[in-house]
C-alpha positions in Angstrom: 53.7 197.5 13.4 51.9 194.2 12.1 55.3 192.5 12.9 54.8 193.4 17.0 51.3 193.2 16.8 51.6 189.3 15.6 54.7 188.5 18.0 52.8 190.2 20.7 50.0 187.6 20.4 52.4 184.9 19.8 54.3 185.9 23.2 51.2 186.5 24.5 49.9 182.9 24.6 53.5 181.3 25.2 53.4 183.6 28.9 49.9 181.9 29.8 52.1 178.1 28.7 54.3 179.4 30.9 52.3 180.6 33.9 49.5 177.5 33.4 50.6 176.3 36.4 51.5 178.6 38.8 50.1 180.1 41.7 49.6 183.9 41.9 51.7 185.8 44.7 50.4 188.8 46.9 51.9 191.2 44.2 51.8 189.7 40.6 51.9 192.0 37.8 50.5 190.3 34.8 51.7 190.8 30.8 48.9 191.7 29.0 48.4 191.8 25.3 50.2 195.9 25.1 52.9 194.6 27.3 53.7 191.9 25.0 53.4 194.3 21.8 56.0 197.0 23.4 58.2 194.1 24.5 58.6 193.6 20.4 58.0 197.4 19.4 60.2 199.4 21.4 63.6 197.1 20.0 62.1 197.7 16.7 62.3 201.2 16.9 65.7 201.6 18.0 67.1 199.2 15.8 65.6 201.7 12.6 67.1 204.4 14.7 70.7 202.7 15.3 70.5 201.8 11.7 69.9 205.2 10.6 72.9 206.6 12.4 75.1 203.8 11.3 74.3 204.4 7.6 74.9 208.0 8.6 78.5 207.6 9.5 79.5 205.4 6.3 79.8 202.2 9.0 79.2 198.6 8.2 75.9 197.6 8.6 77.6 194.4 10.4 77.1 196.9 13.7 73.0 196.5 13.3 73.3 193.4 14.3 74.3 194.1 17.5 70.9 196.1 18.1 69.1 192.6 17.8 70.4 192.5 21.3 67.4 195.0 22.2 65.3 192.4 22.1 66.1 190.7 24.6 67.8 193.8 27.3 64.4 195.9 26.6 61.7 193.3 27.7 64.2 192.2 30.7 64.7 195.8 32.0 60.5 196.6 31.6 59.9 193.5 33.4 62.6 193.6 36.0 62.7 197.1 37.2 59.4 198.5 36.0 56.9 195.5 37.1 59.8 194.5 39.7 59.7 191.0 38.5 62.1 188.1 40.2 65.0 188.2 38.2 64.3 184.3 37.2 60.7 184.8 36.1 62.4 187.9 34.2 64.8 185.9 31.8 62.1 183.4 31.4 59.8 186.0 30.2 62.8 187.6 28.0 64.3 184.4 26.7 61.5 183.9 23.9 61.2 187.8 22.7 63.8 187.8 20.5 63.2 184.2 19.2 59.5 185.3 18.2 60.3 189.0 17.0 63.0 187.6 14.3 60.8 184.6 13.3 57.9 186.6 12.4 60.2 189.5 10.9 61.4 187.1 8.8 58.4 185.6 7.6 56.6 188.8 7.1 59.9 190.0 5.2 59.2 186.7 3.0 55.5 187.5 2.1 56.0 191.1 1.3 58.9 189.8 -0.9 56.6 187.3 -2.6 54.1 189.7 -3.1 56.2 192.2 -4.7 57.9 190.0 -7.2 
């Protein structure tokens, strides 16, 4: 949870880089703060569940990987057909979630390692 909460903020402040500039249309849904959490959440949560049924049926764990997909398909598919955002602005929007989630997965993965040492 602390994991989405920090990527949310990070993703958070890389949409207003990204939208500094631009004018606002007649309909223009705006990410807010929960957006950007569930953007980083949601993958999360299926990826524990994929790797739960993987480790269930004896597979390589090789095939988790392929749920780091999520984290890109699951923000693109809230902001495309749930917000109907352009399909452009929707990749642009998409392109930096799994970037972010993994970074700060990994450095939170370092600092509980450190800490438990």
């Amino acid at each position: 949870m602390i994991q989405a909460a920090i990527a949310g903020l990070i993703l958070l402040g890389l949409y207003k880089f990204i939208d500094r500039n631009r004018v606002p249309e007649d309909f223009d849904p705006k990410v807010d703060w929960w957006m950007a959490f569930v953007f980083v959440w949601a993958p999360s949560i299926l990826i524990m569940f994929i790797s739960i049924g993987i480790s269930a049926l004896s597979l390589s764990l090789n095939w988790v990987l392929l749920g780091y997909v999520l984290y890109f398909l699951v923000p693109l598919s809230i902001l495309k057909f749930m917000l109907e955002f352009k399909p452009k602005r929707a990749i642009l929007y998409s392109i930096p979630v799994p970037i972010v989630a993994i970074i700060t997965e990994v450095i939170i993965v370092v600092m509980l390692g450190n800490s438990n040492a």
